[in-house]
MARVEX-138387 format. One line per 10 residues: for each residue z, x negated, y of C-alpha. Coordinates in Angstrom, 2 decimals. Layout:
<sites>
Z/X/Y | ...
</sites>
This chain:
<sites>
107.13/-91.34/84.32 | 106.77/-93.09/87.99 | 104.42/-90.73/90.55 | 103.22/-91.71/93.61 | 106.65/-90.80/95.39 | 107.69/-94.16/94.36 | 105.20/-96.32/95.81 | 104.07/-94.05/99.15 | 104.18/-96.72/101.71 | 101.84/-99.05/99.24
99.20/-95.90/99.04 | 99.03/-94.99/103.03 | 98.86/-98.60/103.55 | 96.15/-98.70/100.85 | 93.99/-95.80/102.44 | 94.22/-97.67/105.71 | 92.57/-100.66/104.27 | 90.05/-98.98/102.37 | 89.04/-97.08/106.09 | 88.93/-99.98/107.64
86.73/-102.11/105.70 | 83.99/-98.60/104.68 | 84.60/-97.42/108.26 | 85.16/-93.09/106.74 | 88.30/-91.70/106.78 | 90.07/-91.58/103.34 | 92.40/-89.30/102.32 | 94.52/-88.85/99.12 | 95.84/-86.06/96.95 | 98.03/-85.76/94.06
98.06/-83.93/91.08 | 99.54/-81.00/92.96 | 96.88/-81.09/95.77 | 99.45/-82.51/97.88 | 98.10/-85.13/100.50 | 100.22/-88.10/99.98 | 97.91/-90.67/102.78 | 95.73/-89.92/104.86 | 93.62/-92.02/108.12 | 92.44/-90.15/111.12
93.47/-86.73/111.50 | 94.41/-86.63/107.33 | 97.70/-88.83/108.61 | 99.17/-85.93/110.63 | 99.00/-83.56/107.38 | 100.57/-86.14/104.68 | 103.18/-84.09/103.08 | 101.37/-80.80/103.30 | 98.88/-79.09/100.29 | 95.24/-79.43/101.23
93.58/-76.32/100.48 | 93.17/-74.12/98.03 | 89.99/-74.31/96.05 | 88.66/-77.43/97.88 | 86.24/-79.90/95.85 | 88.71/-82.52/95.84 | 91.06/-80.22/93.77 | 88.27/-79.17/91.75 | 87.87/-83.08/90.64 | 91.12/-83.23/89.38
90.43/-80.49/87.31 | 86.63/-82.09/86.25 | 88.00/-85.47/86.24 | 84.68/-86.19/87.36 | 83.42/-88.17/90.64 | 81.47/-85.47/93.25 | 79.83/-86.04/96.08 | 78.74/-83.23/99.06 | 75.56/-84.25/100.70 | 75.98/-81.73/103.20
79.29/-79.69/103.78 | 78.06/-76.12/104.45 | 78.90/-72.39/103.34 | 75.81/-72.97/101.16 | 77.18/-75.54/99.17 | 78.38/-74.44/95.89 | 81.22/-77.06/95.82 | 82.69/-75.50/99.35 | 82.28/-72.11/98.27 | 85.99/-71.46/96.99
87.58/-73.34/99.71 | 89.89/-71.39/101.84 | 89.38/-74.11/104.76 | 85.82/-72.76/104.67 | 84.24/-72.28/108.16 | 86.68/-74.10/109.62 | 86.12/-77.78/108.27 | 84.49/-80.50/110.45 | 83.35/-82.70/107.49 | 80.22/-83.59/107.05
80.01/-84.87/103.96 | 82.31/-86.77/101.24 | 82.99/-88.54/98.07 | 85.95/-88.05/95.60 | 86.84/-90.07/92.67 | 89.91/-88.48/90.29 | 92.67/-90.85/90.05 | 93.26/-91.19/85.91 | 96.46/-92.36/84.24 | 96.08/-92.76/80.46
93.04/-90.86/81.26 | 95.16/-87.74/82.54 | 94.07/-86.80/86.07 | 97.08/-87.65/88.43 | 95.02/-87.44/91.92 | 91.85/-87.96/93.98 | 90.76/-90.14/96.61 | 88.46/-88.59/99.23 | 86.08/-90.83/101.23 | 85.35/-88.57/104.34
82.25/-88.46/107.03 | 82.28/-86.77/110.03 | 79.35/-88.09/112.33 | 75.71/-87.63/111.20 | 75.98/-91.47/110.91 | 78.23/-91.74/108.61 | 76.97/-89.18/106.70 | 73.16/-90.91/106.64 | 75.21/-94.21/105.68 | 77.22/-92.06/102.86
74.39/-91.01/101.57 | 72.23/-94.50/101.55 | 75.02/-96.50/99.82 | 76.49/-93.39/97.79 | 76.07/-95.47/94.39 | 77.61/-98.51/95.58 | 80.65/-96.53/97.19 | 81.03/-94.44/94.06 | 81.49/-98.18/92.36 | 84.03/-98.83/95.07
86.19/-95.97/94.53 | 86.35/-96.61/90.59 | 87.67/-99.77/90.93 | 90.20/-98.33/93.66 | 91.27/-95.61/91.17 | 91.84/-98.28/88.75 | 94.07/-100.18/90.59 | 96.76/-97.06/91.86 | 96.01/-96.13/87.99 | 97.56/-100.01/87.35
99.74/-99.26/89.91 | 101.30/-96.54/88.69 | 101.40/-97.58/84.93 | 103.11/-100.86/85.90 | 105.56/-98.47/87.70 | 106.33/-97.20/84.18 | 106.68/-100.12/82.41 | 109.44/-101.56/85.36 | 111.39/-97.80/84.66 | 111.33/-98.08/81.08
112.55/-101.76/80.62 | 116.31/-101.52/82.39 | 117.32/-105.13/81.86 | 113.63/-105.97/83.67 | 114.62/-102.97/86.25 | 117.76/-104.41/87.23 | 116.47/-108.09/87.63 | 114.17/-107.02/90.17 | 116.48/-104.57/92.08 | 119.03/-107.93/92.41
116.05/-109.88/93.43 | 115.16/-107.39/95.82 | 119.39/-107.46/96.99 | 119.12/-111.13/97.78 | 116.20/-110.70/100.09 | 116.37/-114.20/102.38 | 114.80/-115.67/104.96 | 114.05/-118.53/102.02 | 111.90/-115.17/100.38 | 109.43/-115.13/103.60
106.64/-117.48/102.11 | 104.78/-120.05/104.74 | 105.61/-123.27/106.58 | 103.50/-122.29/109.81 | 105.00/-123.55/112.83 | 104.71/-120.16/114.62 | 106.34/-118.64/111.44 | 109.16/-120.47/111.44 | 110.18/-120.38/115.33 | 110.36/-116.66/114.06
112.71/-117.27/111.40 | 114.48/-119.48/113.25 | 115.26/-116.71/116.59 | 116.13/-114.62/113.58 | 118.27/-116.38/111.81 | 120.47/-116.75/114.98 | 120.58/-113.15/115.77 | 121.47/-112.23/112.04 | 125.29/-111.09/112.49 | 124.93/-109.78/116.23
124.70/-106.10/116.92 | 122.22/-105.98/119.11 | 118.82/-103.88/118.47 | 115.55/-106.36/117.39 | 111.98/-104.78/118.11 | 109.86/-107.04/115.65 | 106.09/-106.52/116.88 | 102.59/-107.38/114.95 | 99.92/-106.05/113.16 | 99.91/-104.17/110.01
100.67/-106.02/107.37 | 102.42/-109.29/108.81 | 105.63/-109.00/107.20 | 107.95/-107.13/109.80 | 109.79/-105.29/106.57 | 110.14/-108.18/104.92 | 111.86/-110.21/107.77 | 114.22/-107.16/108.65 | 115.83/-106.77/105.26 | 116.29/-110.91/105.80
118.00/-110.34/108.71 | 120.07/-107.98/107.16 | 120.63/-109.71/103.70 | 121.16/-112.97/105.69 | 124.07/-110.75/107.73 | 127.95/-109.84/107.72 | 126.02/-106.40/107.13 | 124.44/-107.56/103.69 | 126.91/-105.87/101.42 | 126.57/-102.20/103.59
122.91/-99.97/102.79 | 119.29/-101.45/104.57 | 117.70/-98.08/104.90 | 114.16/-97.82/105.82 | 112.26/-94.94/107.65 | 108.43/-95.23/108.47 | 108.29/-92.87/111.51 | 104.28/-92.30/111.02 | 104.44/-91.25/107.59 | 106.92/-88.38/108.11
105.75/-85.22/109.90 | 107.10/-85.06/113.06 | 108.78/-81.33/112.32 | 110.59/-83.11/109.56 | 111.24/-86.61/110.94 | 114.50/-84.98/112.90 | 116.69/-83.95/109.86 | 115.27/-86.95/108.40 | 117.16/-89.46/110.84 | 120.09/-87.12/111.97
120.56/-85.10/109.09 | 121.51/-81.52/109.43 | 124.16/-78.72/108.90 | 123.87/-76.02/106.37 | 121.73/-72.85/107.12 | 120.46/-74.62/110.35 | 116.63/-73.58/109.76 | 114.62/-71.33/106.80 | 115.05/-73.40/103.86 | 117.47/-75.81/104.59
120.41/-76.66/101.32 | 122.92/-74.62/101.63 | 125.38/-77.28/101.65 | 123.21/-79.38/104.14 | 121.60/-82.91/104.19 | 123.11/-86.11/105.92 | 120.42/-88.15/107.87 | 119.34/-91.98/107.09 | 121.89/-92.71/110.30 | 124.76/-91.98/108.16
123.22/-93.48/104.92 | 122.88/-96.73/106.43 | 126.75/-96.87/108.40 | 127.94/-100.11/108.55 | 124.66/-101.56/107.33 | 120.80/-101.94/108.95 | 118.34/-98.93/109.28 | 115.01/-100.11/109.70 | 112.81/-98.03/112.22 | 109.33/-98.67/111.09
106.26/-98.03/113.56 | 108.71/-97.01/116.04 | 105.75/-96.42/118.43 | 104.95/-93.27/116.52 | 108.13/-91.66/117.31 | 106.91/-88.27/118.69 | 107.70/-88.21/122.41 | 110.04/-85.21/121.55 | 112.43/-87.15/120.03 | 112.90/-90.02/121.75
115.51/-89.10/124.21 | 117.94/-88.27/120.91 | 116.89/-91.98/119.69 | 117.88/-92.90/122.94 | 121.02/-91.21/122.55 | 122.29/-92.72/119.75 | 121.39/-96.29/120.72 | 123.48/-95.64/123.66 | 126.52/-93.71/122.20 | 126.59/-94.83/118.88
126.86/-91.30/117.86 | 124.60/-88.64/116.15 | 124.98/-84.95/116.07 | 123.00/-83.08/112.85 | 120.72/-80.59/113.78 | 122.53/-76.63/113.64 | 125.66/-79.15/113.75 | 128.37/-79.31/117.00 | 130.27/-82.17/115.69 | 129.80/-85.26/117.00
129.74/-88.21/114.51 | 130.37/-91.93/115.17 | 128.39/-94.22/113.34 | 128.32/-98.25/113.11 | 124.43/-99.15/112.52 | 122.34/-102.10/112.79 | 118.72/-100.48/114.45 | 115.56/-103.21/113.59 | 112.34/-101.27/114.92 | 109.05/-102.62/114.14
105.31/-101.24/115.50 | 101.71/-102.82/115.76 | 101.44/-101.20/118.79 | 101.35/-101.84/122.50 | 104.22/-100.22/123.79 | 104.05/-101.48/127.13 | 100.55/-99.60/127.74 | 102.46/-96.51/125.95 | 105.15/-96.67/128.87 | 102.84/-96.94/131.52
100.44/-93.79/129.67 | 103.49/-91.89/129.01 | 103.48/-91.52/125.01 | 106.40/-93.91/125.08 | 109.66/-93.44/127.36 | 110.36/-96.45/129.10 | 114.29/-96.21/128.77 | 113.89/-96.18/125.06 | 111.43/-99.75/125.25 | 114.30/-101.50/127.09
116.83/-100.24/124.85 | 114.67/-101.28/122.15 | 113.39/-104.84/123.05 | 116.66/-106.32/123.46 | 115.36/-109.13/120.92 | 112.00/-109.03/120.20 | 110.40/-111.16/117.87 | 106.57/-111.49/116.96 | 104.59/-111.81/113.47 | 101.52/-113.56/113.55
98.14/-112.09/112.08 | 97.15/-113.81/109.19 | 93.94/-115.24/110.86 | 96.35/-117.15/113.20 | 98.30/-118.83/109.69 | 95.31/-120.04/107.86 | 97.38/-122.98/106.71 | 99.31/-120.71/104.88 | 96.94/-118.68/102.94 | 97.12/-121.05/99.84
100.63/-120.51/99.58 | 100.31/-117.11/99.82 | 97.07/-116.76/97.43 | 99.57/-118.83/94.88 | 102.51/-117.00/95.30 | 100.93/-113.40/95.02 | 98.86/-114.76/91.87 | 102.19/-116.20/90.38 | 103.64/-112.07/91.09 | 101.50/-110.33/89.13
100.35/-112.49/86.44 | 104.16/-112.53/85.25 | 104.11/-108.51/86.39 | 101.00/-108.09/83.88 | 102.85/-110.90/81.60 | 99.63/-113.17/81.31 | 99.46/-116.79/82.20 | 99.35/-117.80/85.33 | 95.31/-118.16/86.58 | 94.01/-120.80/88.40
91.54/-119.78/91.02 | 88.05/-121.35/91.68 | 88.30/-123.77/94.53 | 84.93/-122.16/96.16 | 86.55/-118.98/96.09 | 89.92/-120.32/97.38 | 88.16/-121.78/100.31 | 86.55/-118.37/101.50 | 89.62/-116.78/101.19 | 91.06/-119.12/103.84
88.28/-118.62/105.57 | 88.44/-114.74/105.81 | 90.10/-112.89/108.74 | 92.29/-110.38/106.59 | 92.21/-107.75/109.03 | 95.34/-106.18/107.01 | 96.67/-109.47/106.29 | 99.11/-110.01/103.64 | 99.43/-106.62/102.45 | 95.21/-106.75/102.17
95.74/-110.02/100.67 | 97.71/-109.52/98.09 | 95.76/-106.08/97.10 | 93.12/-108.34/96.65 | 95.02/-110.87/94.47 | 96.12/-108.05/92.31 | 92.84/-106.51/92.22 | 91.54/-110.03/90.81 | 94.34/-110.80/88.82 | 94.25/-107.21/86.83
90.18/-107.77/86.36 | 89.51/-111.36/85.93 | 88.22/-111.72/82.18 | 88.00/-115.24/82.25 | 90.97/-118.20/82.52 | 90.66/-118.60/85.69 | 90.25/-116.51/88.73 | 86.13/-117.02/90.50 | 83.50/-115.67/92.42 | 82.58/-112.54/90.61
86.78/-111.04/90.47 | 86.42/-110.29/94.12 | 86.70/-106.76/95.02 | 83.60/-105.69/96.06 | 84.37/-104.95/99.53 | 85.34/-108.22/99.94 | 82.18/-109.96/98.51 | 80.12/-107.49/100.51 | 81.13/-109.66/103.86 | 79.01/-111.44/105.76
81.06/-114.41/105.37 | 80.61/-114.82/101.67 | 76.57/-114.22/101.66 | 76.67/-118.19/101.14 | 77.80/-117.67/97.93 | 75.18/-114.79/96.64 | 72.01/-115.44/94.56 | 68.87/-117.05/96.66 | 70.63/-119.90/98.33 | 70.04/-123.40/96.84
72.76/-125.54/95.73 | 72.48/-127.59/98.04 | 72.57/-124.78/100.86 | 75.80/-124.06/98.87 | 77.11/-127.38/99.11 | 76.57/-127.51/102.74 | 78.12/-124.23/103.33 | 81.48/-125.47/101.13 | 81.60/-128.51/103.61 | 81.38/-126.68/106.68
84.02/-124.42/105.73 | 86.27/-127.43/104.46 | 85.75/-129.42/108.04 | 86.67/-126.06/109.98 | 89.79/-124.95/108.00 | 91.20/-128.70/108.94 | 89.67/-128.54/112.52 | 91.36/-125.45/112.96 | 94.34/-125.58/111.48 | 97.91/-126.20/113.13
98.82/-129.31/112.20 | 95.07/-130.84/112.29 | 94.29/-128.93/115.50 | 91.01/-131.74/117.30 | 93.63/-134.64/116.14 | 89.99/-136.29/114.42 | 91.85/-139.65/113.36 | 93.57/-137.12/111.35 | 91.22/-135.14/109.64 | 89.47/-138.59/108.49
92.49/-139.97/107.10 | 93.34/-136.59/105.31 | 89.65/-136.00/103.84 | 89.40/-139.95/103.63 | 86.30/-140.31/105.41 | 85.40/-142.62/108.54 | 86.06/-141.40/112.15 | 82.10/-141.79/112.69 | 81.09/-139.88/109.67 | 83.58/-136.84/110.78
82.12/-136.81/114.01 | 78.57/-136.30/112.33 | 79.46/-133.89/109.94 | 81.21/-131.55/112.99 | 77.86/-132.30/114.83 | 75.98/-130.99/112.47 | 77.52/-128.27/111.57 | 78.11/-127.36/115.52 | 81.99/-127.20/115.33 | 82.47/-129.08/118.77
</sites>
């Protein structure tokens, strides 16, 4: 049955959301104590056993939620921990991750300042909630995972779905969106390296595999590497492969590298700007010869590959820092295209919303849910500081617990409804307080938005109202 291995980029990408939004590092294990995410200093030891004896190992075993008030030599749950002495936490939470109630990992919610530790402590019930519902959904996760492996004919669907990945598949109609899809859709059959930039979460996979589905590549291998998630004493033999006997514990026969996987096809370079300085000079190499050389090897091999790199980071103040060689950003950002937050596409967060809900109601073979117009209009409202990724996490999360016919209030995920922004919508306001909180949220997604943007003749005509009442509405509700 389907382990984590199969859906690794979803669970780092996971933890990173969950840190954001709790502000504590998180950090997960599975069922063999090895740390498959990680935020903070966890990320550089993904791939690597966590230590023997430690509590979070000891709650697979319990399949019980623990929490250490105060990590110390004194505490009992510390006490077999060979990392003992030597561990900088100061306190934590772990919930077991169950599958058909067999314990198959553990998240770890992680404080290191006494401030996060007094704030652990204060809201220890509600983030003990928190972490259930986050177990449940890799638990969902995983056993969805299972069902896709055990149905072939469903299997093989998706896999030619996923083969006939287009630039038609990229859901939105956002101007800004589209001038993107529109650069790339005239640089699909050249050669020539594209450094796609954004945030975390935009969509920079997606549009690569378009590029190279919408190619003269599309019938060669898209092979995708996330540089970050690989440790950087194994990212080497990772890209360039290696010859047999070249280090302790190497195959015998050796290993080709994803260069030579993905000849005469795409390899996708994902957060390129956490290529360990190390290595960049053989990156640079390559792009430059069009050759690699395996590591222990002395042959030199040609290859014919399509490089997309992607990154959320700013690699120009890398260059001028030093933690990012200059020759390899020019060599890089031959064409570079941008993805937009999702805060900057408001208009198409309804598309999205409907889309993602369409996904997974057919994934979890239900009906497809309609969604409470209240709860809709939040949701546009809301930044998505992981943007679609967080998005649709949050659509599955309300999709897989909504007990009603249609999607409302009371499926959001708690760290969602725990904003700021949605206090409108908690007991102790009035309805009309409520009322007057939907309109002002209505009035600023079309004041806002692209295609609305201060055109006021518009916005009347659209919410059929007169130009004079508009312009006492956004008065009143201090939007000019």
């Amino acid at each position: 049955m389907a382990g984590f291995s199969y859906i690794q980029e979803f669970v780092q990408t996971f933890s990173e959301n969950m840190s954001e939004v709790l502000g504590f590092d998180i950090t997960i294990l599975n069922e063999n104590g090895i740390r498959i995410s990680g935020t903070g200093s966890y990320q550089y030891s993904i791939g690597e056993p966590s230590p023997e004896g430690s509590y979070l190992r000891m709650i697979m075993e319990t399949k019980k939620p623990a929490m250490i008030h105060d990590v110390s030599e004194n505490e009992p749950k510390c006490m077999s921990c060979n990392f003992m002495g030597r561990c900088k936490v100061s306190s934590s939470i772990g919930f077991p991750i169950l599958k058909r109630n067999r314990a198959v990992g553990v998240i770890g919610l992680m404080g290191f300042t006494p401030e996060q530790k007094e704030r652990m402590i204060r809201n220890s019930e509600r983030l003990i909630r928190f972490l259930h519902d986050m177990s449940a959904l890799l638990e969902n996760k995983l056993l969805v995972l299972d069902y896709t492996q055990e149905s072939v004919s469903e299997a093989k669907e998706d896999s030619d779905v996923l083969k006939h990945v287009s630039f038609e598949s990229i859901v939105g109609h956002d101007s800004g969106l589209q001038d993107v899809i529109n650069k790339a859709k005239r640089v699909a059959n050249s050669p020539s390296t594209v450094l796609i930039r954004g945030d975390s979460g935009t969509g920079k996979e997606l549009l690569a595999q378009a590029i190279h589905y919408e190619s003269n590549r599309r019938k060669n291998p898209f092979v995708a590497i996330n540089c970050a998630a690989i440790p950087e004493n194994l990212l080497e033999s990772e890209l360039f492969g290696y010859e047999g006997g070249a280090f302790t514990g190497s195959r015998r026969e050796g290993n080709i590298g994803k260069f030579e996987y993905a000849n005469k096809g795409t390899l996708f370079l994902d957060e390129i700007g956490d290529m360990p300085l190390s290595l960049q000079p053989k990156l640079l190499r390559v792009l430059q010869e069009r050759s690699i050389e395996r590591i222990g090897g002395k042959k030199v091999i040609p290859i014919d590959v399509r490089v997309i790199a992607a990154t959320h980071r700013n690699l120009e103040e890398m260059v001028e820092k030093g933690t990012f060689r200059e020759d390899l950003y020019y060599r890089l950002n031959v064409i570079p295209l941008h993805t937009r937050p999702l805060k900057e596409r408001r208009d198409d967060i309804v598309l999205l919303l409907r889309y993602f809900i369409r996904k997974h109601c057919r994934i979890l073979k239900i009906n497809e849910l309609p969604i409470d117009p209240v709860l809709e209009q939040w949701l546009i409202q809301y930044d998505w500081p992981g943007n679609i990724r967080q998005l649709e996490n949050a659509v599955e999360y309300m999709v897989n617990i909504a007990e009603s016919d249609a999607i409302g209030l009371h499926d959001l995920p708690e760290y969602l409804a725990g904003q700021e922004s949605f206090a409108c919508f908690k007991k102790g306001l009035s309805l009309e307080q409520m009322i007057a909180e939907y309109e002002k949220n209505i009035l600023q997604t079309f004041y806002f938005a692209e295609p609305y943007r201060n055109d006021k003749e518009k916005i009347s005509r659209m919410l059929q109202i007169s130009l004079s009442t508009l312009y006492r509405k956004l008065e009143k509700y201090q939007l000019m």
